[in-house]
N, C-alpha and C positions, 0 to 999 in steps of 0.2 A: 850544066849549071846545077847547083845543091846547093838547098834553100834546109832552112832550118829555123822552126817557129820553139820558142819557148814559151813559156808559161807568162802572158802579159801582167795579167791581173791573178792576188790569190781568191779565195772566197767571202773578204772585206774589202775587197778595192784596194788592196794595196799593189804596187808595183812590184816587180820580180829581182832578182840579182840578174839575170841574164838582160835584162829590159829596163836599165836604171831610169831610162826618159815616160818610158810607159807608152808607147806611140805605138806598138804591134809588131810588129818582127821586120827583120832584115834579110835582103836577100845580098848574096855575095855572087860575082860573075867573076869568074878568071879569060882570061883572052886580049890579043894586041901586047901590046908592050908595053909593060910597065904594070900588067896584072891592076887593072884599073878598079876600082870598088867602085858599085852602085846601090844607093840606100836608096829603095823604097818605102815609105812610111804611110804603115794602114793605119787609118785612123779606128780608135776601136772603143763604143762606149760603155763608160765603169760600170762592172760589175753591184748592183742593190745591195747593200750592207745586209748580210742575212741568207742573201743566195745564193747559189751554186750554177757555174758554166760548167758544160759539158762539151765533153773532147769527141771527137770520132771513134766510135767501136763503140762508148758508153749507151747505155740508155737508162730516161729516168724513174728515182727510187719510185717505188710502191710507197702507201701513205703506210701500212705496216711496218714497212722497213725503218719508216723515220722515226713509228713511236718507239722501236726497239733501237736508236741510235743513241750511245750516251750524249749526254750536254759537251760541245764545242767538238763535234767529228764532223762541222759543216755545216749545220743548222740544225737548230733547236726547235722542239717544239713549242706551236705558241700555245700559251697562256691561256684559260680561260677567262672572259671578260667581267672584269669585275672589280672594286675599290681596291686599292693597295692598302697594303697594312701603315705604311706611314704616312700616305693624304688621309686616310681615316683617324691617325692618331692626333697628327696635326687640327685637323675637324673638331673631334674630340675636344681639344688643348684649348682649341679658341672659344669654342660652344660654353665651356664652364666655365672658363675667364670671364666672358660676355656675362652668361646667367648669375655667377656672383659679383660685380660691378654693377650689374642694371637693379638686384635686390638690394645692396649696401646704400646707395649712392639716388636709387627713385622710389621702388616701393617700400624702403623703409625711412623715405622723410618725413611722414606724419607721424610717424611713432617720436622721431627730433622733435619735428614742433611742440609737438606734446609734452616731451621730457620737459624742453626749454621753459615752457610756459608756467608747468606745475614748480618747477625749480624759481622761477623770478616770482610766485603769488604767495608771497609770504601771510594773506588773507585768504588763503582757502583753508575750510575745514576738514575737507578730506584728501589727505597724503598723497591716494591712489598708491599706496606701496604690491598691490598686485596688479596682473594685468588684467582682471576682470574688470576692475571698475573702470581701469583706462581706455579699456574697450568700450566699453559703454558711454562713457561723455564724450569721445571722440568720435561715436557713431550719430551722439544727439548735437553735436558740436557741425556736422557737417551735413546733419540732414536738415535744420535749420539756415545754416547760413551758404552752401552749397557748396561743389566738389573743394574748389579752390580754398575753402576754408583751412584746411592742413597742409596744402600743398605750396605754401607763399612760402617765397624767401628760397627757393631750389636753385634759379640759376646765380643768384650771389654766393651758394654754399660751392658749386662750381668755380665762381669766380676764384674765391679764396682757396680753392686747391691748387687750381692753376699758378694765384700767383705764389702760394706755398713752396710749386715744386721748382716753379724761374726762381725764387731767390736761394733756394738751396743749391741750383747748381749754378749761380751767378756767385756764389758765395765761397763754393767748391774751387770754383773757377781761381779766382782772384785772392785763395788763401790756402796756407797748409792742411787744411782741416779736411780730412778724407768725407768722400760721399758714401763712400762702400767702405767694409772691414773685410779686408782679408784673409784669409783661410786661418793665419797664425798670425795674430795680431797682439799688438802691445798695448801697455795699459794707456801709455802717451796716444797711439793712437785710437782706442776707445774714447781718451777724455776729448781728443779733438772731435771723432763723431758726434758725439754725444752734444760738445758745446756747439756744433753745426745746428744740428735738431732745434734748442734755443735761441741762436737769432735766428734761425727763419719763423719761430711763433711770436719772436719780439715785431718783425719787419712786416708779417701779415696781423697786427694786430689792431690795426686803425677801421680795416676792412674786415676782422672778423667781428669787430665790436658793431659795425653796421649790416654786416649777416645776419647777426644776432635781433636786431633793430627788425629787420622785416618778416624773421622766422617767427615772433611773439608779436608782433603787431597784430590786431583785429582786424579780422577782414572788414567790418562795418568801418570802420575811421580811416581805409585806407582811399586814397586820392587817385584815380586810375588815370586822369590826365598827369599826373605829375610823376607815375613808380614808370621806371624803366628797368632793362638790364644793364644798364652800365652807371646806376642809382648806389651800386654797392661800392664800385671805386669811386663816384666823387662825394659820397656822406662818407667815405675813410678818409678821403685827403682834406675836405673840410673839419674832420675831426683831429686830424693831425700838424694840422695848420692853424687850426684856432678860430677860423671865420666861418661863414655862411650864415647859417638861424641860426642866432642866440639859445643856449640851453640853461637848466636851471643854473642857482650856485653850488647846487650839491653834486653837478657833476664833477667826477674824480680825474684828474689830470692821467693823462696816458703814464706817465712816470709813476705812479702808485701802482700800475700793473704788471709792468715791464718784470719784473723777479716775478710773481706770482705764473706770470704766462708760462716764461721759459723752465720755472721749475715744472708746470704740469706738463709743458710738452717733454721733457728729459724723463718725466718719470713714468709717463705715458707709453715713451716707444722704449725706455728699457724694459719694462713689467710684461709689454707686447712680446718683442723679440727673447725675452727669457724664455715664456711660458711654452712659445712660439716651437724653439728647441729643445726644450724638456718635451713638449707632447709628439715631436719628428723623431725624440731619440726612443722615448718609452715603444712608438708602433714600429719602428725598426728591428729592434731587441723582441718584441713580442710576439711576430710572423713568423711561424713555424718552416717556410720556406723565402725562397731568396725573392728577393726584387726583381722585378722585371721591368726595364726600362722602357721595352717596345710595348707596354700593356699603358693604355691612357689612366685607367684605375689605380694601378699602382705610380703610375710618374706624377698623375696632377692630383687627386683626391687627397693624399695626405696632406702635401702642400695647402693645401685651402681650406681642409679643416684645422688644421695646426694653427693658421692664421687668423681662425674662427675661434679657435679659444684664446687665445692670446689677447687678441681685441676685446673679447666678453671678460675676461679676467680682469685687466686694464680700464676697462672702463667700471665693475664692479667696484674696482681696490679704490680709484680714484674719485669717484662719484662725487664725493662729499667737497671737496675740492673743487672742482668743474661747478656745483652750486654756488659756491661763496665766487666765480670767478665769472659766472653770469650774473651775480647778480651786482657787483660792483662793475661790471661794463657796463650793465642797463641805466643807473643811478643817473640821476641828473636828464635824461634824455626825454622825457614826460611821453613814456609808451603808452599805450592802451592794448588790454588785452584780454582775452576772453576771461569768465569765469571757468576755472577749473573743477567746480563742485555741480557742474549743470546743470545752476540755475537760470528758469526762465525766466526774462524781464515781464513785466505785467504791464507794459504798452501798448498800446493798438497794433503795433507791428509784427506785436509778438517776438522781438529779436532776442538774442539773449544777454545777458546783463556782462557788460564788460567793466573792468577796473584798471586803475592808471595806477601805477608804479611809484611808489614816492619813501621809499628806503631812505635812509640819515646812517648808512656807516662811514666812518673816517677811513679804514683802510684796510688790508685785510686781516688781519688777528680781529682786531672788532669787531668785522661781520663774522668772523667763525665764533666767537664768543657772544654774541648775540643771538647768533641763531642756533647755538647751545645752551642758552638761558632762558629763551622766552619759546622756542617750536622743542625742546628736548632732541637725543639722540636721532630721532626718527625725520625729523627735518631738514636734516642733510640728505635725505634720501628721499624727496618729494620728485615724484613721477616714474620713480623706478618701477613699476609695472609696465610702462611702455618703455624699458629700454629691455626688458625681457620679454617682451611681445615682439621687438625689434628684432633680437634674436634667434627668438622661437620662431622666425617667420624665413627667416634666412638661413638657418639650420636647414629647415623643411624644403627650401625649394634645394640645396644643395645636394640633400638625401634624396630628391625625385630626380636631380640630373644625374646621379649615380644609378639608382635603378634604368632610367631612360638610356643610358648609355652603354650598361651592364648588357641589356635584349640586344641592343644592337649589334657587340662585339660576339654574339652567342647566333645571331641573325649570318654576319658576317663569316663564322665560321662554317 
């Protein structure tokens, strides 16, 4: 009898050419008549992806022999334990997306409230055109009436993104108009992005008007049994419907707004996404050495400050505009709201003196003309200190996630 074993498994568990079944070797018997074949079949368990069987004669490697083995002569050396380069980038990716969303979007809503408040108080005497002073009555603003006093109106500014981004892609959906521009795009499909951008600030503007509504309202005159969070969809659909509380006559039919919206959102995210790629192309051209895709610094840091100027540009260029567009939403809706000039009331309370809203423009050229006649140039620019506070603030903690992340990849190495 001559038996003969081949190679079952290689050094991955794979099966042999000699052993297609993979079940262990066969023995052959010759004898009787007919030269009968008998397969015994050894059962044999897989080989650990990584290890190495050893045959008869061999013995095993010394740990010297294996650090001097190249990579795939049978196993590799392992690894020292420790973060990979791409869960760390990935880490990285998410960590700065997070820290610039949670400073756009939460720690810089009171510097909003603010703008909003100084832009509708056509009765204040001081502009606040730097951010000192907007520092300042937003610190007396909230040590008087407590934290919540800047912080109203957040999760309706939520609301109205959410439904901002459902009708863009509801809209996406259900029409030619691209959501995205492609690498090489046409002018027909820019003007479709573009007119996309436009109805969805026309379709959230019932409920950005009532955004606006509890971002400038007084915390003293607010009704805490009666605000909820889902107060910002039904005073939009009451506003767009025509019913619930009765408002003055001088409020302005949503149809006097509908071109003013869509033109600032169109001119909004083109001013953004221009400036957006002038400042991605200017730091590309201006690196003395190449990109590095696998470095988090150079994949996500440009990206996010690029979109950091774009936004501060944009909302600079249009300021004046976004004024006369608050403040013909406010009109007719009898708000009440802080003084901007931080004056204290001289009641027992001690609270501080709030004023109501009672603007008479017909529509919007007559408020821009208005509030170029009677507040001057500089009137369109009331609260601009806190939108550069807004940004100085969000610059800063960008610049601290860059150095934080900087130690680490230097840690890491």
């Amino acid at each position: 009898m001559a038996s003969r074993r081949p190679d079952s498994f290689d050094g991955f568990g794979f099966r042999s050419r000699d052993d297609p079944y993979g079940a262990g070797y066969t023995t052959r018997s010759s004898g009787g008549a007919g030269d009968l074949q008998h397969h015994h079949w050894v059962t044999t368990p897989p080989d650990i992806p990584g290890s190495r069987n050893l045959h008869p004669g061999e013995r095993t490697p010394l740990f010297e022999e294996a650090q001097q083995r190249e990579p795939g002569a049978g196993w590799e050396v392992p690894q020292a334990a420790g973060v990979p380069p791409e869960q760390l980038s990935r880490f990285a990716g998410f960590g700065i997306g997070l820290v610039s969303l949670f400073t756009e979007n939460v720690l810089a809503h009171p510097c909003i409230v603010f703008r909003r408040q100084c832009q509708v108080n056509y009765h204040a005497r001081c502009y606040h055109l730097t951010p000192f002073s907007a520092v300042s009555v937003m610190y007396a603003i909230t040590k008087a009436q407590g934290g919540k006093a800047l912080w109203k109106g957040m999760g309706s500014t939520f609301i109205v993104h959410g439904i901002t981004l459902g009708a863009e892609g509801i809209i996406s959906e259900f029409t030619p108009l691209p959501r995205e521009l492609p690498h090489s795009w046409s002018w027909k499909q820019l003007a479709g992005h573009l007119l996309l951008k436009g109805l969805t600030a026309v379709v959230a503007l019932p409920f950005y008007c009532a955004s606006l509504i509890e971002t400038v309202q007084s915390e003293i005159v607010q009704d805490e049994s009666s605000s909820g969070l889902l107060d910002c969809i039904r005073e939009g659909l009451t506003r767009l419907l025509g019913v619930g509380a009765p408002h003055s006559r001088r409020l302005l039919p949503l149809s006097c707004l509908l071109l003013p919206v869509a033109l600032h959102a169109i001119l909004r995210y083109a001013v953004a996404a221009s400036v957006q790629r002038v400042a991605l192309w200017l730091h590309q051209h201006s690196r003395k050495h190449r990109v590095d895709p696998s470095n988090p610094l150079d994949a996500y840091f440009p990206e996010l400050a690029a979109a950091w100027v774009g936004s501060l540009v944009a909302d600079v260029v249009l300021f004046p505009l976004e004024t006369a567009l608050h403040r013909l939403s406010l009109q007719g809706t009898r708000t009440i709201i802080d003084a901007t000039d931080g004056v204290v009331g001289a009641g027992s309370g001690g609270s501080p003196l709030v004023l109501p809203v009672n603007t008479q423009y017909d529509g919007f050229s007559d408020c821009l003309h208005s509030i170029r006649r009677k507040e001057g140039g500089a009137g369109f620019y009331r609260g601009f200190g806190a939108l550069v506070t807004q940004y100085t603030l969000h610059g800063v903690l960008l610049a601290a996630a860059r150095t934080v992340l900087r130690v680490m990849l230097l840690d890491a190495k």
